[in-house]
N, CA, C and O atoms as a GROMACS GRO file, in nm:
protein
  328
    1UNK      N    1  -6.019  11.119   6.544
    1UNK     CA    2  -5.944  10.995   6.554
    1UNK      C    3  -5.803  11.018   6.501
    1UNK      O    4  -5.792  11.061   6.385
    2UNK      N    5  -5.665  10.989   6.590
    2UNK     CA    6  -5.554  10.994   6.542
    2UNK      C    7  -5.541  10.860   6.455
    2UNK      O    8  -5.615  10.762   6.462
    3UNK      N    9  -5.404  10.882   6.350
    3UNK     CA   10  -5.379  10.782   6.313
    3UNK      C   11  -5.245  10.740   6.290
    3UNK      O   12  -5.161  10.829   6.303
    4UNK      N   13  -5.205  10.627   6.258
    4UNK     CA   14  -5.030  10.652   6.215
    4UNK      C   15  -4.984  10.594   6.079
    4UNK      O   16  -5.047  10.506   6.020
    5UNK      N   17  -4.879  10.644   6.037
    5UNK     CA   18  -4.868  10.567   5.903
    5UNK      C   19  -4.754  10.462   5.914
    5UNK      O   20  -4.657  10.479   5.988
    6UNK      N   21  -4.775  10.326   5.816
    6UNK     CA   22  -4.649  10.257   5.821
    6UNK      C   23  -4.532  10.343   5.720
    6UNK      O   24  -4.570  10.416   5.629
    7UNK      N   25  -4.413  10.324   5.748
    7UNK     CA   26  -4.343  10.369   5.640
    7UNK      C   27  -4.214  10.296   5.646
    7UNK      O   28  -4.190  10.226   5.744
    8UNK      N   29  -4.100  10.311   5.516
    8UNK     CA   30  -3.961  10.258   5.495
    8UNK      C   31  -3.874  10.368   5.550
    8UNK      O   32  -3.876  10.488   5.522
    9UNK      N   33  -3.785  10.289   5.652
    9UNK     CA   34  -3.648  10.362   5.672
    9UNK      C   35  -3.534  10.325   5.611
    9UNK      O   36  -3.488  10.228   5.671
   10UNK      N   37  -3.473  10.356   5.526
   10UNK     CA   38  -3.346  10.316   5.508
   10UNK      C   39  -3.226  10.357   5.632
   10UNK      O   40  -3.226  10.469   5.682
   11UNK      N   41  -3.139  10.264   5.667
   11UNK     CA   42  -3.014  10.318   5.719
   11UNK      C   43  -2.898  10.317   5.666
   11UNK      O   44  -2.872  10.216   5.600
   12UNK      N   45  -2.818  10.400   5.673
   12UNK     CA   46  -2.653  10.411   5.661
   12UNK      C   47  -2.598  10.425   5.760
   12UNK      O   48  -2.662  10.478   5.851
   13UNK      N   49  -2.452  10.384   5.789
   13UNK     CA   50  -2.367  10.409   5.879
   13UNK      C   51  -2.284  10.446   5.799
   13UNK      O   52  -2.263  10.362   5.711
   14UNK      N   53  -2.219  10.550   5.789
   14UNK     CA   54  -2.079  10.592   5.731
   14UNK      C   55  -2.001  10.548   5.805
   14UNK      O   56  -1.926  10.524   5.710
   15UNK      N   57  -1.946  10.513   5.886
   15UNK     CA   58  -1.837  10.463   5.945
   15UNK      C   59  -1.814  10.344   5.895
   15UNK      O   60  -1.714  10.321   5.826
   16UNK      N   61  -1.914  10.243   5.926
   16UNK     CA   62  -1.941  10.104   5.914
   16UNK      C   63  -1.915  10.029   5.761
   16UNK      O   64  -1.865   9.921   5.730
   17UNK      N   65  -1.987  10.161   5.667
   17UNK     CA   66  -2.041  10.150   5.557
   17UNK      C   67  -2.185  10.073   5.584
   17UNK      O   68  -2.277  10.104   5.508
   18UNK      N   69  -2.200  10.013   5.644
   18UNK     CA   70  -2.357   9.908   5.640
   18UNK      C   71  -2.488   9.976   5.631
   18UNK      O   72  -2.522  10.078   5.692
   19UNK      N   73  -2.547   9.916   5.559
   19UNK     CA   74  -2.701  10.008   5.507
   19UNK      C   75  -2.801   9.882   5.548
   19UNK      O   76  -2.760   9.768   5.569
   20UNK      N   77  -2.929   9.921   5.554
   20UNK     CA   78  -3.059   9.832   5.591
   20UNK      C   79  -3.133   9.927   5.604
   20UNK      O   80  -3.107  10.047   5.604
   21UNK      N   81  -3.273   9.849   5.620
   21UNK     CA   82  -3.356   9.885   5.575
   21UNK      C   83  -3.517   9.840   5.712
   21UNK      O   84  -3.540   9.724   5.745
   22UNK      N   85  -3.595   9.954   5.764
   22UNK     CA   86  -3.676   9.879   5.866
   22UNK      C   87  -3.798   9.912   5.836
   22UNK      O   88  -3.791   9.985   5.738
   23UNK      N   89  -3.932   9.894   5.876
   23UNK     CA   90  -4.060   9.932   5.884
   23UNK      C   91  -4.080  10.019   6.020
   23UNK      O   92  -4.046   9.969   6.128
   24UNK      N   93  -4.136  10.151   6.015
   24UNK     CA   94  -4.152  10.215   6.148
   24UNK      C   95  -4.309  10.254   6.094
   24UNK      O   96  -4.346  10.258   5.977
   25UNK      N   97  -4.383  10.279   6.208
   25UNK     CA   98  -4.484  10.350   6.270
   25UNK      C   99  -4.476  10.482   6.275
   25UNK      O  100  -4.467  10.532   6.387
   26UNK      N  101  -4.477  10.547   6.189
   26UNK     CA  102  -4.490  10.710   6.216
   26UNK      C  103  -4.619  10.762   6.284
   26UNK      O  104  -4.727  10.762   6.225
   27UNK      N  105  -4.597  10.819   6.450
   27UNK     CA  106  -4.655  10.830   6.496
   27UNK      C  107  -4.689  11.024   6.479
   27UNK      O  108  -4.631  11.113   6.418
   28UNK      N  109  -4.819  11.019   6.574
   28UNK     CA  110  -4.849  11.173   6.527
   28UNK      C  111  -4.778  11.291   6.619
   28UNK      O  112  -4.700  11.238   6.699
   29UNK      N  113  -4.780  11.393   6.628
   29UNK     CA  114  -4.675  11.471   6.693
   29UNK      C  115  -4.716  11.467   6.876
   29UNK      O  116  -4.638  11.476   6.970
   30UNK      N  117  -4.899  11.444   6.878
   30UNK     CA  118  -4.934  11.418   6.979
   30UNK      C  119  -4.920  11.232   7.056
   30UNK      O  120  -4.958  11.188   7.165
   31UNK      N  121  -4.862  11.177   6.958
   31UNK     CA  122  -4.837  11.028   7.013
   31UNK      C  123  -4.668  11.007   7.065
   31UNK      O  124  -4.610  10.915   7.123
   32UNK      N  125  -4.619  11.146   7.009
   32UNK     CA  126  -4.423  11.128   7.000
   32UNK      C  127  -4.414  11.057   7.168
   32UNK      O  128  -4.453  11.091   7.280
   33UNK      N  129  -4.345  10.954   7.117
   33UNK     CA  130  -4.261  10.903   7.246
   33UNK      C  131  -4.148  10.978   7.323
   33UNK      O  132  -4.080  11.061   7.264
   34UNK      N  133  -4.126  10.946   7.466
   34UNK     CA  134  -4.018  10.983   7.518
   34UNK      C  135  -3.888  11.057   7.415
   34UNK      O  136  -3.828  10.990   7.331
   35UNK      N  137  -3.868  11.170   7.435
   35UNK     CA  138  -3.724  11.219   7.420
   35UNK      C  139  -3.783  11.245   7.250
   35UNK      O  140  -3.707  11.213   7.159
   36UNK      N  141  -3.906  11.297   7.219
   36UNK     CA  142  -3.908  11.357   7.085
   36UNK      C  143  -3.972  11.264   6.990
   36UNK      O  144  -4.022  11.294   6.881
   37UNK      N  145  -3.959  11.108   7.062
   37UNK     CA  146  -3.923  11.001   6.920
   37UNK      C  147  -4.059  11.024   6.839
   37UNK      O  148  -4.161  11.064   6.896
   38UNK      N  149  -4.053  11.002   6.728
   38UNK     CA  150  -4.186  11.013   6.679
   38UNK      C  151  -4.217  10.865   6.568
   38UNK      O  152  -4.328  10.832   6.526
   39UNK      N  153  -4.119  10.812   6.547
   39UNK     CA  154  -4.146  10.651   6.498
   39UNK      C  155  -4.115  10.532   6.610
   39UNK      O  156  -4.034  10.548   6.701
   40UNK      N  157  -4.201  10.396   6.586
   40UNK     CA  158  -4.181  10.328   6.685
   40UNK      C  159  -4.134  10.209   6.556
   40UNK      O  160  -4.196  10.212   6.449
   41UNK      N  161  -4.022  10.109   6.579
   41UNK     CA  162  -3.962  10.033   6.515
   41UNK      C  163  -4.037   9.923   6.488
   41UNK      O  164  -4.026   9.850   6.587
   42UNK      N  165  -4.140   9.850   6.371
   42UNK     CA  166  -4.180   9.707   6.392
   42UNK      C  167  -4.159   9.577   6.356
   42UNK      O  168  -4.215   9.468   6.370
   43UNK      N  169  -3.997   9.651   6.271
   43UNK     CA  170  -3.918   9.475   6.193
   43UNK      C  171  -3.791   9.500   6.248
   43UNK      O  172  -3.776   9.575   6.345
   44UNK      N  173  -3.721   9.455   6.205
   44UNK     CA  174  -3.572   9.433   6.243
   44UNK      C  175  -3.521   9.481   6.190
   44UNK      O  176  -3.576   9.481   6.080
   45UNK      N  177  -3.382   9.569   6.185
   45UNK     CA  178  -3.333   9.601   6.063
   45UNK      C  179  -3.246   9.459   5.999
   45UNK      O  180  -3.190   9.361   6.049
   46UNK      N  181  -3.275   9.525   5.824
   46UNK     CA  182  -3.268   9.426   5.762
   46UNK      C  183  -3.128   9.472   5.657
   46UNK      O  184  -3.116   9.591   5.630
   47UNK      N  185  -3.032   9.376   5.605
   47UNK     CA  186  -2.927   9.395   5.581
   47UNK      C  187  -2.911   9.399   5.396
   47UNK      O  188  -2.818   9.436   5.324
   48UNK      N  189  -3.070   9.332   5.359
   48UNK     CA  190  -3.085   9.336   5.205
   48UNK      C  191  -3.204   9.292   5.189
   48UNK      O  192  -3.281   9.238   5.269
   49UNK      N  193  -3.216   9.327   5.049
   49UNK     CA  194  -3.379   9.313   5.020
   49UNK      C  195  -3.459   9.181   5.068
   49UNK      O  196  -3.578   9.183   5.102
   50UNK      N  197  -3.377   9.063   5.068
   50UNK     CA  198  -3.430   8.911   5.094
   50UNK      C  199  -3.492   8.956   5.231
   50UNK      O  200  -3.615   8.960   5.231
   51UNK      N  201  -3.427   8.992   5.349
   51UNK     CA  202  -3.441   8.988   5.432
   51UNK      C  203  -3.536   9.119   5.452
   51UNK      O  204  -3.609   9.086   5.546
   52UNK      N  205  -3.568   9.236   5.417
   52UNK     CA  206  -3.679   9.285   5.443
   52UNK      C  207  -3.809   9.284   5.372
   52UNK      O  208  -3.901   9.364   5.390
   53UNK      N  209  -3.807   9.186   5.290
   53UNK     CA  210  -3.911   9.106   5.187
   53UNK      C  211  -3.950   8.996   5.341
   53UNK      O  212  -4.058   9.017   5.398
   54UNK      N  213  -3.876   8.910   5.383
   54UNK     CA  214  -3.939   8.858   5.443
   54UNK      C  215  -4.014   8.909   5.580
   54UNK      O  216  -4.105   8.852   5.641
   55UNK      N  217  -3.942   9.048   5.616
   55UNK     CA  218  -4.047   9.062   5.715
   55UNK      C  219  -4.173   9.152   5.710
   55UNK      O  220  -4.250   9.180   5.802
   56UNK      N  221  -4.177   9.194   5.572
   56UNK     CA  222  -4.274   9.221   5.518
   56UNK      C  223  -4.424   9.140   5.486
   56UNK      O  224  -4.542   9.173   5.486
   57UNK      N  225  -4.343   9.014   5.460
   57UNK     CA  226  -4.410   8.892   5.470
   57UNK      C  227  -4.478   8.831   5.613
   57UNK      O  228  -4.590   8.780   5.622
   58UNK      N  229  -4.405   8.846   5.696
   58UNK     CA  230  -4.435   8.837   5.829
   58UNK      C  231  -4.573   8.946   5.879
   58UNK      O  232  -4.677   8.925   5.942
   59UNK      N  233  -4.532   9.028   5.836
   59UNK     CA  234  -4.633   9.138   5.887
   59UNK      C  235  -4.786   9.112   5.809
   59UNK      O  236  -4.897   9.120   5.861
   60UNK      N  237  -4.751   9.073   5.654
   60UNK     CA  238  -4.881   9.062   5.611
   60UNK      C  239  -4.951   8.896   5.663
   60UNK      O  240  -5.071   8.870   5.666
   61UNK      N  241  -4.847   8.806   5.699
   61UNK     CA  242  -4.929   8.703   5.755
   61UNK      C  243  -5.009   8.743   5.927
   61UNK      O  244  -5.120   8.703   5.962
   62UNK      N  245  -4.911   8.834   6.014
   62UNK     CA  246  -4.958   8.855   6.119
   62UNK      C  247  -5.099   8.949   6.098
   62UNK      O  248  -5.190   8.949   6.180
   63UNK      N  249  -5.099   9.021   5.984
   63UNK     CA  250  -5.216   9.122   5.972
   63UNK      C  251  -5.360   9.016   5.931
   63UNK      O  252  -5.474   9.050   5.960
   64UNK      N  253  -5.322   8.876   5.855
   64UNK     CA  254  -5.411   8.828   5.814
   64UNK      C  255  -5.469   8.729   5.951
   64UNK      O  256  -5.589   8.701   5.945
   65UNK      N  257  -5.420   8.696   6.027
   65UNK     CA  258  -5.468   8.702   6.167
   65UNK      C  259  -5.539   8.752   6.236
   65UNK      O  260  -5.631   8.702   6.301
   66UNK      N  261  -5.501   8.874   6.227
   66UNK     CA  262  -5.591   8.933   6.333
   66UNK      C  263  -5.711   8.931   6.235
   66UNK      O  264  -5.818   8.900   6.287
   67UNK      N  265  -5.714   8.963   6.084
   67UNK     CA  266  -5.812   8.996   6.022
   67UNK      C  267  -5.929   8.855   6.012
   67UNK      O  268  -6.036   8.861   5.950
   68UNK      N  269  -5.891   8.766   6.067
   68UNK     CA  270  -5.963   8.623   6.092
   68UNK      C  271  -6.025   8.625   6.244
   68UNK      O  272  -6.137   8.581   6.269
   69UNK      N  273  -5.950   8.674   6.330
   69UNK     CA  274  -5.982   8.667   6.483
   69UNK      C  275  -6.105   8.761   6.428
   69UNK      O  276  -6.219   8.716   6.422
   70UNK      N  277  -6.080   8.870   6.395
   70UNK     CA  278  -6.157   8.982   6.376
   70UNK      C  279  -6.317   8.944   6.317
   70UNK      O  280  -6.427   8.970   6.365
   71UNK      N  281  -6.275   8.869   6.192
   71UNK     CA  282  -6.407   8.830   6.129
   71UNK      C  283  -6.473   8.734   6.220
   71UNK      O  284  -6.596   8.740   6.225
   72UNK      N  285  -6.399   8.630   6.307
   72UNK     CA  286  -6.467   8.509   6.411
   72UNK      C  287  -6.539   8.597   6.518
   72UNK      O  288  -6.622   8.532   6.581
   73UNK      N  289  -6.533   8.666   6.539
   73UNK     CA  290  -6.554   8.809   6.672
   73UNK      C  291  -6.677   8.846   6.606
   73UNK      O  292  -6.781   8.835   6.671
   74UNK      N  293  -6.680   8.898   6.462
   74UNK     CA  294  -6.771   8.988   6.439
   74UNK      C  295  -6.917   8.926   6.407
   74UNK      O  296  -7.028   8.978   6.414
   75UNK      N  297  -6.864   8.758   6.359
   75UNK     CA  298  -6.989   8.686   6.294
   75UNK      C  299  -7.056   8.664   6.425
   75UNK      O  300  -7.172   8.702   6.443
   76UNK      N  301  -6.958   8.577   6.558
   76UNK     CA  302  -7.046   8.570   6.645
   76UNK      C  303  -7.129   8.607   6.753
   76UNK      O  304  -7.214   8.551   6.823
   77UNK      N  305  -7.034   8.817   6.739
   77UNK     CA  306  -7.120   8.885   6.796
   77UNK      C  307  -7.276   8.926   6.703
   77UNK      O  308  -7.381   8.964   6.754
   78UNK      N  309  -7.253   8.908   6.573
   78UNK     CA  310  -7.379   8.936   6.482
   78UNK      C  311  -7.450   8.833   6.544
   78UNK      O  312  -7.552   8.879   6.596
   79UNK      N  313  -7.440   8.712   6.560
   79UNK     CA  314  -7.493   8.579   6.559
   79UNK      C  315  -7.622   8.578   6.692
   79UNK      O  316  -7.738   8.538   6.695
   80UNK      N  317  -7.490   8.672   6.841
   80UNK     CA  318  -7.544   8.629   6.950
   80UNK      C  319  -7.681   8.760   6.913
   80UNK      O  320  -7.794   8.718   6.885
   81UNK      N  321  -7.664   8.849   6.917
   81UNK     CA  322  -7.708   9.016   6.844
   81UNK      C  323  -7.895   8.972   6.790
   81UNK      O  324  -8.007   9.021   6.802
   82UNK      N  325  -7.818   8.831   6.719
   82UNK     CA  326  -8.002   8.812   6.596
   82UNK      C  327  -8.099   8.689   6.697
   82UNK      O  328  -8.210   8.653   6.659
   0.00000   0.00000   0.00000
């Protein structure tokens, strides 16, 4: 079973000066996307901590979702099962 990890990117632009900050998907060398890529992007980049606090927040409400669909799925396949 492959797997992937979440992880923090920081960015800089030297030109710009502007820094942020995103959540990527580090994928495995056998999942690399087109042209090498090997992370897939899943927040926005974020311009300061407020703002990648909240989509951190986002992610753990979207994770607690599925983790409800998931449990409604599992009771009533146990259910139909007994």
């Amino acid at each position: 079973m492959q797997t992937s990890n979440l992880d923090f990117v920081f960015l800089s632009d030297p030109k710009s000066k502007q820094e942020g900050a995103q959540v990527v998907v580090k994928l495995s060398a056998s999942k690399s996307l087109g042209g090498g890529k090997t992370a897939e992007t899943i927040t926005l980049a974020c311009a300061n901590f407020r703002e990648f606090d909240a989509e951190i927040r986002r992610l753990q409400t979207e994770l607690d979702i599925i983790r409800a669909q998931a449990r409604k799925r599992f009771i009533k396949a146990h259910a139909a099962a007994a």
